[in-house]
N, C-alpha and C positions, 0 to 999 in steps of 0.2 A: 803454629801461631800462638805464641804464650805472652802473656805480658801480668810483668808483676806487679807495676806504676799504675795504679790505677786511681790518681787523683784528678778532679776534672780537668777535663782539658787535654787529658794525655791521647798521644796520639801511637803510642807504642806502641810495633805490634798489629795494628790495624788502620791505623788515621787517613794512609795516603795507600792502602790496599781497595783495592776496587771490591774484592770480597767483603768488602763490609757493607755492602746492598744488600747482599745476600743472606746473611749474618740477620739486617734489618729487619726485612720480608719477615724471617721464621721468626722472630719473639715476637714484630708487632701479629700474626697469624696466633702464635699460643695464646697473648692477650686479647686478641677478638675471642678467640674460643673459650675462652675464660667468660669474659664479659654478653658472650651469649647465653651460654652454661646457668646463667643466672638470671637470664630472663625469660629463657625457652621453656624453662619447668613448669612457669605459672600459668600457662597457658594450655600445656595437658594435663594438669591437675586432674581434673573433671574422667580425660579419660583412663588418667592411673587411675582414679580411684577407683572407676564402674571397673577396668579389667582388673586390676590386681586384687580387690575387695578391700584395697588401703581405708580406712578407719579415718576420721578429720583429723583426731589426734595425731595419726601417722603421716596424714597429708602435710600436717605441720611441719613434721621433726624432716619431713622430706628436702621439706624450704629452709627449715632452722637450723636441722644438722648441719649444713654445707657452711651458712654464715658463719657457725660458732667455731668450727674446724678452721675457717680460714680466718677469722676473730685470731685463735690463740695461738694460730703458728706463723700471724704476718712476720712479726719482729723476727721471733726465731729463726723464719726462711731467711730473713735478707742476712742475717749475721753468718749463718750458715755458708753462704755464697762468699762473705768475706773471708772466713777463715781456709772455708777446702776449695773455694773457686768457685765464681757466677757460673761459669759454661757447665761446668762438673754440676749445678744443684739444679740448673735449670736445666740440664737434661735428665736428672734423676725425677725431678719436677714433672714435667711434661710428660716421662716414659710413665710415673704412677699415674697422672691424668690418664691419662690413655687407658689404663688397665682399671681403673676403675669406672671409669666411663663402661666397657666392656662389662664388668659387674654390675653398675645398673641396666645396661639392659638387658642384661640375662638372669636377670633377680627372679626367683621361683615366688618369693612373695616378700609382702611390704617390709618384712623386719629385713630381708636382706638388702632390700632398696635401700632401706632408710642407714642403715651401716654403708653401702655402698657410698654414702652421698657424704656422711660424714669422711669418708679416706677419700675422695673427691675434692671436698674441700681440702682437708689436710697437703693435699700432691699441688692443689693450686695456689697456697701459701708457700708454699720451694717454689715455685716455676714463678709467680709475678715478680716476688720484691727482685728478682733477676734481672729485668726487660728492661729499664734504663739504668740502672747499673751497667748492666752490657753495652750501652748505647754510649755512655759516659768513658768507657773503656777504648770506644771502637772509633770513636765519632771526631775529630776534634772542635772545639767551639764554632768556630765559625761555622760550621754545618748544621749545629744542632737546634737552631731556630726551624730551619726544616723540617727538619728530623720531631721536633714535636708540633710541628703544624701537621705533620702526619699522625702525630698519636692522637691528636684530637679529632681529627676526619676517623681516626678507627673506630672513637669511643663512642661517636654521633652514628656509626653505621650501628656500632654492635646495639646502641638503645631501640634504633629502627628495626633492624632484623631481626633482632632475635624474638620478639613474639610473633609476627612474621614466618619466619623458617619453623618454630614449634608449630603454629597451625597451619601450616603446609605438609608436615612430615606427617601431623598426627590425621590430616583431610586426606592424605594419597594415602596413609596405609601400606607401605610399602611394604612388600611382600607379608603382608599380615601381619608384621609387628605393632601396627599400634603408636603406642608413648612411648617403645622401646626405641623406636628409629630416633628419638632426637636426642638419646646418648649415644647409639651406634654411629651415629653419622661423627663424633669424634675420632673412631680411629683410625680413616687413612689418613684424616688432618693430622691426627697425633702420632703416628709411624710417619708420617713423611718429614717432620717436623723434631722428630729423633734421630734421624738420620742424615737427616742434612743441615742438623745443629753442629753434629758431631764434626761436621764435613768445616765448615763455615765459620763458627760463632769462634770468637779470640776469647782463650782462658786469661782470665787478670782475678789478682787476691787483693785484699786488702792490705797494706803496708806492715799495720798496727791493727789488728784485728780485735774486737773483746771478743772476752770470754760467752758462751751461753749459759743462761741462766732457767734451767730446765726446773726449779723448784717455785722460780715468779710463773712460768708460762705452767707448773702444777696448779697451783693456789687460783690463779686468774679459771682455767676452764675448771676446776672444782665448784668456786662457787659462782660463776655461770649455772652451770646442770643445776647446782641447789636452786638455786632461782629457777631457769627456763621449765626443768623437769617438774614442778608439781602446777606450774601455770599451764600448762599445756594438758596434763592429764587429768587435775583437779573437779574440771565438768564436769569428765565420762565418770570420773570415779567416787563424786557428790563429796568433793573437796575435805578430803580424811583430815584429821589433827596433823600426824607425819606432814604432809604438806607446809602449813603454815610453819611446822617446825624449821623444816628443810628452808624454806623461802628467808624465815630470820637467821639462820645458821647460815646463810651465803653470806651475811653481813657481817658476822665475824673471821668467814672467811676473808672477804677483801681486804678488811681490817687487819688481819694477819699476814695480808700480799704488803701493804701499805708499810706494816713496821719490818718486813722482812726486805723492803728494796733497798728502805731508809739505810738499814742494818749492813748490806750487801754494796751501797753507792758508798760507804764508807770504807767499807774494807779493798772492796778491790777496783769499783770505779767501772763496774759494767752490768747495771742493774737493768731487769729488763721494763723497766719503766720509769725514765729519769726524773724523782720528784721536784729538781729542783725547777722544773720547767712550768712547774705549778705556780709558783712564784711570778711569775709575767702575767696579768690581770684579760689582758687580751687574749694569752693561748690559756689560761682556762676556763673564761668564758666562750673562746670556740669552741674546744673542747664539748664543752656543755651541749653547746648548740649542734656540733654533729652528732652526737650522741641521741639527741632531744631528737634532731633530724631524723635520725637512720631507722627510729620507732617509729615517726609518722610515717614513711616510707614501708616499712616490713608492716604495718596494718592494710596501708592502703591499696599495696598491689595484689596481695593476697585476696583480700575482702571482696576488690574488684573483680576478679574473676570468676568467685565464687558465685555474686551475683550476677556475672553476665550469663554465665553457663548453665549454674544451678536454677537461680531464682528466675531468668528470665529464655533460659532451657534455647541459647543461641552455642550455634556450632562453633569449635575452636576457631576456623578461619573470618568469619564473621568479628567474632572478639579481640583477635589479632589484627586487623583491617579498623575496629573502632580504636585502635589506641594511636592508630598513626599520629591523626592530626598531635598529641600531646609528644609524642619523639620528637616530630617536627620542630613543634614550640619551644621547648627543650632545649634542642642544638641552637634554635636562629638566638633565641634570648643570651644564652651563655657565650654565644661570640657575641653579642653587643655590647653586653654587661662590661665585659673583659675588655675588649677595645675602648670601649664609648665612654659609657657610664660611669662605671667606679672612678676612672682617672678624673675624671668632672664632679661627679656626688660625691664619693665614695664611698661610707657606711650605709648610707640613706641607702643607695641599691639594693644592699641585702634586704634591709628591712621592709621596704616597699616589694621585695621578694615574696615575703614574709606574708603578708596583708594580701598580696594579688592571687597568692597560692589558698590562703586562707578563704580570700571572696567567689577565687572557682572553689574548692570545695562548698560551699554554701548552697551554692548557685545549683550545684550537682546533685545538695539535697533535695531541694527546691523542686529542681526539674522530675525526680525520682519520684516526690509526692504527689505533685501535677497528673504526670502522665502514668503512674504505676507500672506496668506490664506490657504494657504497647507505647513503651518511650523505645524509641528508634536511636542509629548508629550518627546518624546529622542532628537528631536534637541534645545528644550528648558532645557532639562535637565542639560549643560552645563553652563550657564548663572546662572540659578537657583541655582547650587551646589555654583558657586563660590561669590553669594548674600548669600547665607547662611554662607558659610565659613567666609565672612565679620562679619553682622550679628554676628554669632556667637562669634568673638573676640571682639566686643564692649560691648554686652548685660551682660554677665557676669561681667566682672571684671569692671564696669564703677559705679554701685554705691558703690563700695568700694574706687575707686576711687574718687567719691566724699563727701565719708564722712570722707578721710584719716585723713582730717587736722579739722574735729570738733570738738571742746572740747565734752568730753563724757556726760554733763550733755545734751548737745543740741542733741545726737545722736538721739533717738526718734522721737521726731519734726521733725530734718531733713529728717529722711527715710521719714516721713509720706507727709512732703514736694516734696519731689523724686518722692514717685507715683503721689501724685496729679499732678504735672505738665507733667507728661508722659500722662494720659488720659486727659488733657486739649490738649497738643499739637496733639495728638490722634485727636480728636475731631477736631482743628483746622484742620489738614490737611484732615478730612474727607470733612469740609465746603468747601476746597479751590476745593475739583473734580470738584467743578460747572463751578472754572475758567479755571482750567489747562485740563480738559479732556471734562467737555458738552460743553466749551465754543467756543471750535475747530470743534461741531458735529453740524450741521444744523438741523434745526426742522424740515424742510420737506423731509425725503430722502425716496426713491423707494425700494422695497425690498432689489434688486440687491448693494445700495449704501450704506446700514447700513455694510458690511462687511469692507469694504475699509475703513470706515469713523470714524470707533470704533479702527481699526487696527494703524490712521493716530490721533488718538483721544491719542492712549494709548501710542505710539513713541512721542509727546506731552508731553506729563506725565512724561513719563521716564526720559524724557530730563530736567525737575522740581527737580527728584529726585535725579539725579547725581550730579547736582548744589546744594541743598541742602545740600550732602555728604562731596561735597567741600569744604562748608561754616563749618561742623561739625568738620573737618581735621583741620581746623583753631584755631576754637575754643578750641579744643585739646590740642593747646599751651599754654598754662592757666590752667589746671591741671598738678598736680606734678610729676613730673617725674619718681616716685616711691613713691608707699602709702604709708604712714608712718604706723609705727606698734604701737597700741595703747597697752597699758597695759591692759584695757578691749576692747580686740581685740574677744575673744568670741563673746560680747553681739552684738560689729559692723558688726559680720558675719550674724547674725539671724538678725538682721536690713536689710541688702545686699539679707538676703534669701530673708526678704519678698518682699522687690522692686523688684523682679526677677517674686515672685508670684503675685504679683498685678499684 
């Protein structure tokens, strides 16, 4: 089953093959496993740390490596799959998920963890930008309103499950592994999913492929590390001069990405960051605002753990059971927004997003000062619901929002744009816990003082986040008031799917 036509709609190859169920099951399965991979971590944190002796700074790069890895090889994956084949990358994809899953959990200690996590990331940047590419391949139109009414029931599981399944793996202890079982449990999902991709998924290329540009996706994680790497080790190491160095030196690296694409969009017309997309006032103030996003986000799920587990000394399962209600909130908000709202309000949704995510964080401080150390799993449930209800009305409808006003030939690039700068800003704000949440925590405290000091550490944070919110609300004003309706409004919905799924 080969197909070389793989523009939307085609049905070469797979359209009217029953095999293409099958086909379906296995990517939407790697993208669940993808999209638990990244929420299952935060919640054994606590027990890698106590067993491995992982360092905060290593607990970080645990969380940041994987973002940054899948940060700088989104675009690359997907062009990858156009040039040598979606089937061929996303099983190259998946088979290194797999094997490096297998390396984190047999990490002897945190420095191979945290390398494992980074080639983790890296093998799930091949395997995602794959999943509706394939779908697109396999599918023809009229099915594929299904077909992502499915991928959104996947994305709403993987948010629920996967803290969930981490504090269940790491509460049973299975056979003595610990926080190693919630990488291990990847690889019969990831062999069976190798193997029956192989069996199943329909090969299709891009007609017109570009070229990869291996020297934009150098510059871009170059100066990332310049940046992430001295944010992050800065604390432990009472913030050396090198640091500040390195941190303004990523600024003339990006600076150097910037004249190098300009440089490169001229010459051959496949830069790996199209600037002219800058130009549309709408996509880069989203831009902005997922970016703004993806830092509030990598502060706040981090911090929260820290303090449920650290500061307020509750078991994984426990901590995993308090975030429900906010999964919940989450999925019901993002389908109303999308159905309901936006097509009635439209910009107003996000920003009232903005403000409602903003007034649960407050609330959360609030509550945390109130009640200190004996606040409970129900009197956070309040706060939580109404950060997810926020949450919820931004996440969805926000990269339709900003792909309203791009010419359709740039749609592609753009979404692929979109993720990446969500897991760079991800990334970014996982670097910044060192300043907004260790840097309020003293390195020598007594047993008795780690509770207060994590408690006093994560009202710190929160108070980051809200400000943040604020800044987002702003930004706000710079997207359109109402998406415009493209003619290929179809193909910008499966675009919007997959920034949802990344």
């Amino acid at each position: 089953m080969t197909s070389t036509d793989t523009t939307p709609g085609s049905t070469d190859g797979g359209g009217t093959d029953r095999r293409r169920w099958f086909a379906l099951a296995i990517v939407m399965t790697a993208a669940f496993m993808d999209l638990v991979d990244v929420t299952i971590v935060n919640i054994a944190i606590p027990s890698i740390q106590r067993e491995a002796g992982a360092s905060f700074s290593e607990i970080q790069w645990i969380t940041a490596g994987y973002a940054l890895a899948f940060a700088a090889g989104l675009i690359t994956g997907g062009r990858l799959g156009d040039i040598h084949g979606r089937k061929r990358i996303f099983l190259v994809g998946i088979g290194g998920f797999t094997v490096a899953s297998a390396l984190c959990g047999l990490a002897v200690n945190p420095e191979m963890l945290v390398a494992s996590r980074f080639l983790q990331g890296g093998m799930a940047a091949l395997m995602v930008p794959q999943v509706l590419s394939i779908v697109h391949a396999t599918f023809p139109a009229h099915e594929r309103g299904k077909v992502f009414g499915l991928f959104g029931a996947v994305v709403g599981l993987g948010a629920v499950s996967g803290p969930l399944l981490g504090a269940l793996l790491t509460e049973w202890n299975l056979f003595g592994w610990e926080w190693r079982s919630i990488f291990l449990i990847n690889l019969p999902v990831g062999v069976a999913g190798l193997i029956l991709g192989s069996r199943f998924i329909t090969e299709s290329k891009a007609p017109k492929a570009l070229k990869l540009d291996l020297v934009g996706v150098a510059l871009v994680t170059l100066g990332l590390l310049m940046l992430l790497y001295p944010l992050i080790r800065g604390r432990e190491l009472d913030w050396p001069l090198w640091g500040y160095v390195s941190m303004a030196g990523s600024l003339v690296v990006l600076a150097a990405l910037v004249a190098f694409e300009r440089r490169k969009s001229a010459r051959d017309g496949s830069p790996l960051v199209e600037l002219s997309l800058f130009r549309v006032k709408s996509f880069a103030a989203g831009i902005a605002v997922q970016t703004v996003f993806g830092v509030a986000l990598g502060i706040f799920f981090l911090v929260w753990t820290l303090y449920m587990q650290f500061g307020l000394g509750w078991t994984p399962l426990k901590a995993g059971l308090t975030g429900v209600p906010f999964s919940i909130a989450v999925s019901v908000a993002a389908g109303m927004s999308v159905q309901k709202l936006v097509p009635r309000f439209g910009r107003k949704v996000l920003q009232a997003g903005a403000l409602v995510m903003a007034a649960g964080v407050l609330l959360y401080i609030w509550e945390s000062g109130r009640y200190g150390l004996a606040i409970t799993s129900w009197q956070m449930a309040l706060p939580l619901v109404v950060m997810g209800v926020g949450m919820g009305l931004i996440v969805a409808p926000l990269t339709d929002a900003i792909l309203s006003e791009v010419p359709r030939e740039h749609s592609g690039s753009a979404s692929g744009l979109i993720n990446t700068v969500q897991q760079m800003g991800n990334a970014l704000g996982l670097g910044l816990v060192s300043v907004v949440f260790f840097g309020s925590i003293s390195d020598h405290l007594s047993r008795d003082q780690v509770g207060p000091a994590f408690a006093d550490a994560f009202e710190n944070a929160l108070g980051w986040v809200a400000a943040v919110m604020a800044v987002i609300f702003l930004l706000m004003f710079a997207l359109p008031k109402r998406p415009a309706q493209h003619v290929e409004g179809e193909a910008l919905a499966a675009e919007g799917k997959e920034a949802v799924l990344v």
